[in-house]
N, C-alpha and C positions, 0 to 999 in steps of 0.2 A: 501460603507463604511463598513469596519469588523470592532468589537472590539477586542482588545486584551486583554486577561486574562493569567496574571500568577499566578503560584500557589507561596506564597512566605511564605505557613508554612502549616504544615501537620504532620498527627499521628505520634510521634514517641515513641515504648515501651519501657520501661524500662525490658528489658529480666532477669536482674540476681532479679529484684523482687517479678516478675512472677515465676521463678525458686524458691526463699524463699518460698513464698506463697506452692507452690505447694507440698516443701516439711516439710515444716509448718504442712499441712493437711496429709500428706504421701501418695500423690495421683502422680497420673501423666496426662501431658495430649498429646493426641497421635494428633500433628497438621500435617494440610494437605501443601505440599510441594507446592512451589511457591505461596503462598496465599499471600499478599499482607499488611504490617501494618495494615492501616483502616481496612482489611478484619477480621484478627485474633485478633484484640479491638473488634470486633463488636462479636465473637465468644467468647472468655476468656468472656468477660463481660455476656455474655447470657449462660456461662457455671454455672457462680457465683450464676446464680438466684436460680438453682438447685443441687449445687454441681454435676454437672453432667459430673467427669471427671474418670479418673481409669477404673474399672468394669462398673461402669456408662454410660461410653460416647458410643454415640450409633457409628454404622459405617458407618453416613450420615461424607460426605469431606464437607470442609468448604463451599464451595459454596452450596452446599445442604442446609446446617446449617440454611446461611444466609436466602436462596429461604424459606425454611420452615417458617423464623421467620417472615417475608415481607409477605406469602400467607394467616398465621393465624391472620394479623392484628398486631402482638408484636411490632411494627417500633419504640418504645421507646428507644430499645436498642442500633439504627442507632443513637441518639442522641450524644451518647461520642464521634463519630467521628465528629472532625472539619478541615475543610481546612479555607485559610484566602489566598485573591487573590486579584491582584494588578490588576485595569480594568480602563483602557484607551480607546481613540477613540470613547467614546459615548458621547451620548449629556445628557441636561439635562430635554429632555422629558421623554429620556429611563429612566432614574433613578427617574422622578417624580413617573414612574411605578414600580420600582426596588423597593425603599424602602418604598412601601406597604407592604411588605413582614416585618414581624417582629418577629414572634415567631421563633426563631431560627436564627436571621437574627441579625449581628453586621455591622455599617457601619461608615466612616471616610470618606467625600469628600473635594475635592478642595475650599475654601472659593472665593466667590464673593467679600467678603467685605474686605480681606485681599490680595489679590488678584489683581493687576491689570491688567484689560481685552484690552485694547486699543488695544493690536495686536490680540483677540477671535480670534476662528475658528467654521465655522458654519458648518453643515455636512447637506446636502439635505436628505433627506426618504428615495429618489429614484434616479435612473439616470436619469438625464434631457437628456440625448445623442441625443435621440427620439422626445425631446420635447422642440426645439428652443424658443417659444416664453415664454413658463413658464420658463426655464432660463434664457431668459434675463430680467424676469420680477424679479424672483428671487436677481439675482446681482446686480440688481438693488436698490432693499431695502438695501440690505448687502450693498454695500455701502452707504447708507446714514445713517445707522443704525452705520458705523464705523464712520464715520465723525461726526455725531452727538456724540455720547461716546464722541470723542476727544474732542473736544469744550466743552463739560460739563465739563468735569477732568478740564481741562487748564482755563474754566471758573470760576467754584467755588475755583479754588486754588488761583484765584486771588481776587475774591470776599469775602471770607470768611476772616474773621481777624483769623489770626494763635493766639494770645494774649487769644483768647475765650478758647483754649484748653487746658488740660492738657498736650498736648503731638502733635507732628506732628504724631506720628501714628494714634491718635484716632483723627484726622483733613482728615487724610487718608484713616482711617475707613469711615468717614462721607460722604467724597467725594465718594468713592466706592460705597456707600450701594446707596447711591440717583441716580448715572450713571450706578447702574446695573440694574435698573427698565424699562432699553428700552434695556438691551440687548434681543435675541430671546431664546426662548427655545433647540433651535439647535445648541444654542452654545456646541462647545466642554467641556468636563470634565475629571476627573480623580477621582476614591475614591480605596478606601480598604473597602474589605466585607467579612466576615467571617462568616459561615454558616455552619450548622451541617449535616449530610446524609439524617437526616428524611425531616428536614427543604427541602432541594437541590428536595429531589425524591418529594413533594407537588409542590414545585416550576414549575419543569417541566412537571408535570400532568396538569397543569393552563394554565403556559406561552407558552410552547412548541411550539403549534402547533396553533398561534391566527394570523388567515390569515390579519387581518387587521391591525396589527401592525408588521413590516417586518425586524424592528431595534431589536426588543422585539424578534422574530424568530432568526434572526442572532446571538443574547447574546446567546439562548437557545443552538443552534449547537454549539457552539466553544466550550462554558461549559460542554456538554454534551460531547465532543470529551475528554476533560481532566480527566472528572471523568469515562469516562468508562478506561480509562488508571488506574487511581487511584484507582482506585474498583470494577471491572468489576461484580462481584457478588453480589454488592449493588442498579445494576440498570440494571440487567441481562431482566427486563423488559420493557425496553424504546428500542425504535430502532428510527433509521434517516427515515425518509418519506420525499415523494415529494407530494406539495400541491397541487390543478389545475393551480395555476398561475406559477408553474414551478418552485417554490422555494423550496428549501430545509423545516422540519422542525424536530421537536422533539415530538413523540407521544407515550405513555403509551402504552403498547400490550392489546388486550384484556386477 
């Protein structure tokens, strides 16, 4: 099982008020060609600290800019960049681990209680291909695990006096929240997570490369595949590695 992640919002400058600004101060600033939004936000904003534009600006290219501010520790300035990405196909193990992440971390998932799961989707860790008898022990639960859901829904809707509620919604909140106490953790998910550069580059210093967790590995690659498209000078540090079990991961450079 892959996740999928889209990007469904990202830096965009405001050029003619960078241009005001610039000639507000009667300065200029000389940017480096094909540099990338996120890249030249994270540049303008760590020029501001020092007016360091005109006579000033040294003859390091943005990608230098950035490496310099990431090697002396600055990564505050990675903070103004945000993306916000749309992530599906995981469960909700992966995200019990996901939204530990907080400082720099906004999230919005799919609700259980509002929600109803009668047709879930459960996603295995691993491929069972290999391993006939844990999958049929596996499909095993999963079906009983769906059939039971269904009989609790169809049970308390009958059981419960609708009369007691305010509302069939919050009758249907009640039935959800009590039927999704046996669903599995492997149930599939969806949310929105928006998270900053500095946020993103700690994240994959952690997550990256955590051989025991392979759903956790798989989030890291594909994310990682997107932001080095999106910024490739904000993570000129990370490279893809192979672990011993043969998988992919995402590992810091020394």
């Amino acid at each position: 099982m892959k996740p999928r992640i889209s990007i469904i919002a990202r830096p965009n400058i405001d050029w003619l008020a960078i241009e005001r600004f610039l000639d507000d101060e009667n300065t200029t600033w000389k940017r480096t060609k094909d540099s990338t939004n996120p890249e030249e936000l994270i540049e303008f904003s760590g020029r501001i600290c020092y007016m360091s534009f005109g006579n000033k600006q040294s003859p390091r290219t943005n990608q230098e800019y950035i490496k310099n501010l990431i090697e002396q520790g600055h990564e505050s300035v990675l903070e103004h960049v945000n993306w916000t990405f749309e992530i599906s196909n995981v469960t909700r193990s992966f995200t019990h681990q996901l939204v530990r992440h907080r400082i720099g971390f906004s999230y919005s998932q799919l609700s259980q209680q509002y929600v109803d799961h009668s047709d879930f989707e459960v996603h295995s860790p691993i491929d069972f291909d290999n391993l006939p008898k844990t999958s049929q022990a596996w499909d095993k639960v999963q079906r009983l695990i769906r059939d039971s859901y269904t009989e609790i829904v169809e049970t308390l809707d009958d059981e419960l006096d609708s009369g007691e509620f305010e509302s069939k919604k919050e009758k249907n909140r009640l039935i959800n929240s009590i039927a999704r106490q046996i669903l599995p953790s492997g149930t599939a998910t969806s949310l929105v997570m928006t998270a900053n550069a500095r946020a993103l580059r700690h994240f994959l210093k952690l997550r990256g490369s955590t051989q025991g967790d392979m759903e956790m590995r798989s989030f890291c690659v594909t994310l990682f595949d997107l932001l080095t498209k999106e910024a490739p000078a904000v993570f000129f540090d990370f490279k893809n590695v192979t672990l011993s079990d043969g998988e992919e991961a995402v590992a810091k450079g020394s």
